[in-house]
C-alpha positions as CSV (number, residue, x, y, z in Angstrom):
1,X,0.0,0.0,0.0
2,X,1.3,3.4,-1.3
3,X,-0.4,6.9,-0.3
4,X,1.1,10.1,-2.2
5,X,1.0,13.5,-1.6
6,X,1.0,16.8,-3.9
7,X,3.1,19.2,-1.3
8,X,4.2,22.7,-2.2
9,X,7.7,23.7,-1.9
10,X,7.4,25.7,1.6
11,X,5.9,22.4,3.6
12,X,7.5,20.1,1.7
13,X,9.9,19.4,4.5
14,X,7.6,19.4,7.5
15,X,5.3,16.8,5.4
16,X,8.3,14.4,4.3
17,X,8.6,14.0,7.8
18,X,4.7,13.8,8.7
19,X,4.9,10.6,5.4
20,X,7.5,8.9,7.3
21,X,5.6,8.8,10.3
22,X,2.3,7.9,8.8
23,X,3.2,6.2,5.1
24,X,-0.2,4.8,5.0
25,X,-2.2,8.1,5.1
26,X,-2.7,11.4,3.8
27,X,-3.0,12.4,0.1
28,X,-5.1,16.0,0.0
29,X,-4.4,19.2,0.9
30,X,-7.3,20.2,3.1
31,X,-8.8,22.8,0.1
32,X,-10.7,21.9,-2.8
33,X,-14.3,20.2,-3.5
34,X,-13.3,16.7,-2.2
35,X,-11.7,18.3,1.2
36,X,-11.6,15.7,4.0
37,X,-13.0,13.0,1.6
38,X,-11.2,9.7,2.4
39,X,-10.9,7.3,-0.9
40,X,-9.5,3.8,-1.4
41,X,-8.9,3.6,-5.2
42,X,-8.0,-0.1,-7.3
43,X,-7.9,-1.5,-10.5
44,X,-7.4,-4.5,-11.8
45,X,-3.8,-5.6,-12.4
46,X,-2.7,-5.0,-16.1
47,X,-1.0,-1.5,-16.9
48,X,-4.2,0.2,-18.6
49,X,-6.5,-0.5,-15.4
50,X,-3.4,0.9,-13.2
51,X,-2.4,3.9,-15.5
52,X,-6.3,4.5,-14.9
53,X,-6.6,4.0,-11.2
54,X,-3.3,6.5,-10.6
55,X,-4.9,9.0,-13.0
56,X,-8.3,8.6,-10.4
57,X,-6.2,9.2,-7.3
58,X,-4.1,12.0,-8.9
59,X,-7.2,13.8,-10.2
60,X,-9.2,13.5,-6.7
61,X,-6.4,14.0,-4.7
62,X,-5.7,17.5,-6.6
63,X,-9.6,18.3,-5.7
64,X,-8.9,17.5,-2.3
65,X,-9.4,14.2,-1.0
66,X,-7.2,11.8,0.7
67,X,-6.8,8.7,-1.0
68,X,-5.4,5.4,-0.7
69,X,-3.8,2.9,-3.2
70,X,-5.1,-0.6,-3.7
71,X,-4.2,-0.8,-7.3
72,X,-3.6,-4.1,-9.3
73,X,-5.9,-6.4,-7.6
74,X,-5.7,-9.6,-9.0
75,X,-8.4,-10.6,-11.3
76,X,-12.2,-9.0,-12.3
77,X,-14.1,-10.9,-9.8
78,X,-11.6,-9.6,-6.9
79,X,-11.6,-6.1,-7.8
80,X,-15.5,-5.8,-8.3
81,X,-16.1,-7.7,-4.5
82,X,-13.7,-5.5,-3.0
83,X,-15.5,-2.3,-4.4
84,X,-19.5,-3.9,-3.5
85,X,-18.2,-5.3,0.0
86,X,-16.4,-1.7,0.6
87,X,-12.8,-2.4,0.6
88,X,-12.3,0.2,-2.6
89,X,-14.5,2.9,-3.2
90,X,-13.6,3.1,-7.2
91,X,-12.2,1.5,-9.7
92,X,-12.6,1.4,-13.7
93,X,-14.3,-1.6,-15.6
94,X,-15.8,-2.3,-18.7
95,X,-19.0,-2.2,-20.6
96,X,-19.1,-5.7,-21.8
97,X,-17.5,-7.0,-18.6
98,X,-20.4,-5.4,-16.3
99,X,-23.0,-6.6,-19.1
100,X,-21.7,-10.1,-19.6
101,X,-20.2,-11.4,-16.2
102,X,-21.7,-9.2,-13.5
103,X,-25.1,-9.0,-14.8
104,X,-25.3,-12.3,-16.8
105,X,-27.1,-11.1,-20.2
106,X,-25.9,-12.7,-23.0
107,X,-26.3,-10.8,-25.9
108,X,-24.3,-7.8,-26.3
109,X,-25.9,-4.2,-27.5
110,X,-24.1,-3.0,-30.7
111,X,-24.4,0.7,-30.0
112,X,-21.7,1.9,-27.5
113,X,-24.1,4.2,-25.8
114,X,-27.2,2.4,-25.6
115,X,-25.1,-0.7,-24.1
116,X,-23.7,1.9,-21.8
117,X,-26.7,2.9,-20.6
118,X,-28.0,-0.6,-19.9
119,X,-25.3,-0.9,-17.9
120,X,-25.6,1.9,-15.6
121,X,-29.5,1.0,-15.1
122,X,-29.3,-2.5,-14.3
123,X,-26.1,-2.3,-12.3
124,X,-27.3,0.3,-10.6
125,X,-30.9,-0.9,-9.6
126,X,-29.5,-4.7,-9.1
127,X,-26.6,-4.3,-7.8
128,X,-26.3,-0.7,-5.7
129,X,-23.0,0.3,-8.8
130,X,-22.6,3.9,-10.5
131,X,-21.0,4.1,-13.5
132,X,-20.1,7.3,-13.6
133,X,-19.3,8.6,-17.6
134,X,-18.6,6.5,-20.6
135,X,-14.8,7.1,-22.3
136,X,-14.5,5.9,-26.0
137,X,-11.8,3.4,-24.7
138,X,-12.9,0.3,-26.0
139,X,-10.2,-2.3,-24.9
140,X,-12.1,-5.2,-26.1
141,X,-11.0,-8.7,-26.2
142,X,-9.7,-10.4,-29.5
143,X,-7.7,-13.3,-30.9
144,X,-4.6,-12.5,-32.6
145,X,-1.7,-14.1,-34.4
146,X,2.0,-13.2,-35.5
147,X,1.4,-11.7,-39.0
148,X,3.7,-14.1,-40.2
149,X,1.9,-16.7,-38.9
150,X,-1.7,-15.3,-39.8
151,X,-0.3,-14.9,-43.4
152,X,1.3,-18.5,-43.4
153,X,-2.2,-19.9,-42.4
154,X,-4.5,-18.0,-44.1
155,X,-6.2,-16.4,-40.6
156,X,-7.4,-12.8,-41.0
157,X,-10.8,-13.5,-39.4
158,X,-11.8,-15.8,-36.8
159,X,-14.1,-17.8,-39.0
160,X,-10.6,-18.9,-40.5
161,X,-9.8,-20.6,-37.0
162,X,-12.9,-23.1,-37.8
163,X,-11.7,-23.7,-41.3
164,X,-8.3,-24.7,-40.3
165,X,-9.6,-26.3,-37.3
166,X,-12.0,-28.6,-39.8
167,X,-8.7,-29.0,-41.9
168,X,-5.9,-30.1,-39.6
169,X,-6.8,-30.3,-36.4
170,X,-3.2,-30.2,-34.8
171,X,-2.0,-26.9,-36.5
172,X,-4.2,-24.5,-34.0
173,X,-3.0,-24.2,-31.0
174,X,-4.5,-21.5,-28.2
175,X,-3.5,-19.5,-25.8
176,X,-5.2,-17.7,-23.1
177,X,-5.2,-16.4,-19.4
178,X,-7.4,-18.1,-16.7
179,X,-10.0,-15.4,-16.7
180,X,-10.8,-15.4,-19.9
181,X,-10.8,-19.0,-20.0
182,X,-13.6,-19.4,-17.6
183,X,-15.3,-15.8,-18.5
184,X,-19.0,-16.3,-20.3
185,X,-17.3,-13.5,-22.8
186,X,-14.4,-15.0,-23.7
187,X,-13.1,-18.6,-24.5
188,X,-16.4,-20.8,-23.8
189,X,-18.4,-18.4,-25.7
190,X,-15.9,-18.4,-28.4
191,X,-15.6,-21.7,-29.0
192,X,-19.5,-22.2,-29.1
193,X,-19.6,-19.4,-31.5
194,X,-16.7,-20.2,-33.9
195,X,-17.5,-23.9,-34.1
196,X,-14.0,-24.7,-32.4
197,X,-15.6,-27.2,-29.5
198,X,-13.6,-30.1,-30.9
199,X,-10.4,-28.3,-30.7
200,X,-8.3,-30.8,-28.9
201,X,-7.4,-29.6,-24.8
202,X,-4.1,-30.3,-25.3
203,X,-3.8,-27.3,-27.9
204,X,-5.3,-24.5,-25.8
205,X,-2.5,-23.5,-22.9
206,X,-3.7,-21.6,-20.1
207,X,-0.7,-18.9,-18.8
208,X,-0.2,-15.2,-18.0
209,X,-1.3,-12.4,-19.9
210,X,2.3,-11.2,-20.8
211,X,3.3,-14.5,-21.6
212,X,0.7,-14.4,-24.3
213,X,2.6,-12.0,-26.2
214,X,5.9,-13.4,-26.2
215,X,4.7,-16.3,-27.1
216,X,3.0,-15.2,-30.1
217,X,5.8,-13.3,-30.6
218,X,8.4,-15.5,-30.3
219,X,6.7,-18.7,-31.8
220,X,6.1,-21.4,-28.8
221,X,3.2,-23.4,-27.6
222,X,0.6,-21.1,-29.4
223,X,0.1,-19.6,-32.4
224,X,-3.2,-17.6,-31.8
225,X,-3.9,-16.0,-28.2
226,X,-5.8,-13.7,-26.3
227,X,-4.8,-10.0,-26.3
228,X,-6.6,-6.7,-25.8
229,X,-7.1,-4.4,-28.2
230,X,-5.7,-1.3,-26.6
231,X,-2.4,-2.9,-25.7
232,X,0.4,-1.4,-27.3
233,X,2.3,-5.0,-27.7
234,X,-0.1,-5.5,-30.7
235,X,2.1,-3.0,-32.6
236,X,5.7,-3.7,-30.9
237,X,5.5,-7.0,-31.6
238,X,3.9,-7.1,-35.6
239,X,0.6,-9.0,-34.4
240,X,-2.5,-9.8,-36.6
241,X,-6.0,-9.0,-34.9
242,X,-8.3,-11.4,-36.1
243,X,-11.8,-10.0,-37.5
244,X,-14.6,-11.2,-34.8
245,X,-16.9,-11.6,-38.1
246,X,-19.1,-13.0,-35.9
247,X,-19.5,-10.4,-33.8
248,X,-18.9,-12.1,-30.4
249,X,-17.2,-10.1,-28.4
250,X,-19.0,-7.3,-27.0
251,X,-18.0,-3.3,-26.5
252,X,-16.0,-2.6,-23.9
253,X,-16.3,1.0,-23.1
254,X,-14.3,2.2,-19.8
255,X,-15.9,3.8,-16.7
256,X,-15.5,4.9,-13.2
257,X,-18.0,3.1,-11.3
258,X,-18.7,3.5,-7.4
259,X,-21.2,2.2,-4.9
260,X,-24.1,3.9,-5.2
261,X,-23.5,5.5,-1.9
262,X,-20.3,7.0,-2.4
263,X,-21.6,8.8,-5.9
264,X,-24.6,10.0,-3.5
265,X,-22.1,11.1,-0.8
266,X,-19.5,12.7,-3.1
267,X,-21.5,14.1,-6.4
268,X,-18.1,16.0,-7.2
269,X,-16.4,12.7,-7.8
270,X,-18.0,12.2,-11.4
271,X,-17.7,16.0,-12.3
272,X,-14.0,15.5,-11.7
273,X,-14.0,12.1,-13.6
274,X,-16.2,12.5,-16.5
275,X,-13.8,14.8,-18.6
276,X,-10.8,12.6,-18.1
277,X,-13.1,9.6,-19.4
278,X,-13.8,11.9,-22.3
279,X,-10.5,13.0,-23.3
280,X,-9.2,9.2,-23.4
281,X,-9.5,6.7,-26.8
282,X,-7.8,3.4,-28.2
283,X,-5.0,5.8,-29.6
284,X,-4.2,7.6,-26.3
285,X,-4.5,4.6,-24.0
286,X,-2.2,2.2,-26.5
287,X,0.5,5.4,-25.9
288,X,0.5,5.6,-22.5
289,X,-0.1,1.4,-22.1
290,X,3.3,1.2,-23.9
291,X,5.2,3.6,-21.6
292,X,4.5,1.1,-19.0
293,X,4.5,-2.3,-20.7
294,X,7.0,-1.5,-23.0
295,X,9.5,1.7,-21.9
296,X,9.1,0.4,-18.1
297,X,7.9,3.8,-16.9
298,X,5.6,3.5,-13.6
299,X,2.1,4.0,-13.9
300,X,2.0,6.9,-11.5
301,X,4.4,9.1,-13.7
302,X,2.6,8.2,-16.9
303,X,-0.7,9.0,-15.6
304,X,0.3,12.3,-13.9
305,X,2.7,13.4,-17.0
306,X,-0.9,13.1,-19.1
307,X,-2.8,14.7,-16.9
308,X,-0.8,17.9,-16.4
309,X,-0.7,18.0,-20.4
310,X,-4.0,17.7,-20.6
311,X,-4.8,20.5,-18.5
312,X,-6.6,18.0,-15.7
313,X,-4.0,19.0,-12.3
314,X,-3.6,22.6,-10.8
């Protein structure tokens, strides 16, 4: 656990000393609209959901509030629990993942904002969850291959997984990370919708996200595996994005979303977060997702360094 604080020059000294006595506090400066407000922020525990929890912090601690880092939770399912059992206050999730997995519908809504919407009502009513603005980030799930490998068999779509499933069995192998393996949105609903049931379990691998892409990269046990669309590895390392031409995966718009409570208690908390939500895309969030996964830079400076550009931090 990591608290920060944004000190001017003339108490910087008497607060160093007030941090080392009490590293697990503090954060605001006493002044602003979220003045004595006390937030625990997470995410989930790839760089994108990170860069976004820092930016949340940053951007409420600058209005005021004292927050606490709990960023990088392990999995969906953790990171939702510890924000409806109280543990976090906020933390950024997506559209498809709220529609899919938290409220169990099945059948995605094509318009971004409509399936937004039907989000925020039925989360809200069911389940006591805000969702607080829409961003156009939409970090969806896909398949992809090495472009040399897509081009040496014939995938550009992933109807061409069931073709060359149906033609030699052996020459598709899988990879993907336990989530999506066991998520109603990712691979059981892909291999019901692709016709790839018979693929054999020896050829799908289950193992960590970043080993995904350096496997694909790097030839190994896969040759098609899970990725996101906004990560910037997609690019570093030449991969193919296979067409969903089935259209199975939903959209996956990002959004702050809070206990119902907490958006009740602290109204200024969206004003605050609804123009950063609206300033980010696919283009911006594959920049700054590569400054982390790819340059090494730590979320916290990437997210601040953006903000301050963007105009968002006194």
């Amino acid at each position: 656990m990591r608290s920060r604080s944004r000190l001017t020059l003339a108490t910087a000294v008497t607060a160093s000393l007030l941090l080392t006595a009490c590293s697990d506090t503090g954060g605001g400066d006493g002044e602003g609209p979220l003045a004595g407000a006390d937030l625990t922020i997470g995410s989930k525990s790839f760089a994108e959901s990170i860069i976004l929890g820092h930016m949340t912090m940053l951007a409420l601690e600058n209005a005021g509030a004292n927050v606490e880092d709990q960023t990088g939770i392990e999995s969906s399912a953790n990171v939702r629990t510890a924000l409806t059992s109280g543990d976090i206050d906020l933390y950024w999730e997506y559209t498809g993942t709220g529609w899919i997995t938290y409220l169990g519908e099945t059948e995605p809504i094509a318009d971004p904002q409509q399936q937004f919407d039907a989000v925020a009502e039925a989360d809200l009513e069911e389940n006591g969850v805000a969702w607080l603005a829409r961003s156009p980030i939409n970090n969806a799930y896909a398949l992809a291959a090495s472009t040399e490998t897509a081009q040496d068999l014939g995938l550009s779509s992933m109807s061409d997984l069931t073709a060359l499933l149906q033609d030699n069995p052996e020459a598709l192998t899988l990879c993907v990370e336990s989530e999506f393996a066991a998520r109603d949105d990712g691979l059981p609903g892909v291999l019901e919708t692709y016709d790839l049931q018979d693929l054999p379990d020896g050829n799908i691998s289950t193992v960590g996200e970043a080993i995904i892409y350096t496997e694909l990269r790097d030839g190994g046990t896969c040759n098609v595996g899970e990725v996101f669309a906004t990560d910037a590895r997609i690019a570093a390392f030449d991969l193919t994005v296979l067409e969903d031409d089935r259209s199975f995966f939903p959209i996956y718009n990002a959004s702050p979303t809070v206990r119902a409570e907490t958006d009740e208690e602290y109204p200024e908390i969206a004003e605050i977060l609804t123009p950063i939500a609206e300033a980010l895309d696919n283009e911006t969030m594959a920049e700054l997702n590569a400054q982390v996964d790819i340059e090494g830079r730590s979320a916290d400076d990437v997210a601040e360094e953006w903000l301050t550009d963007q105009g968002f931090l006194d």
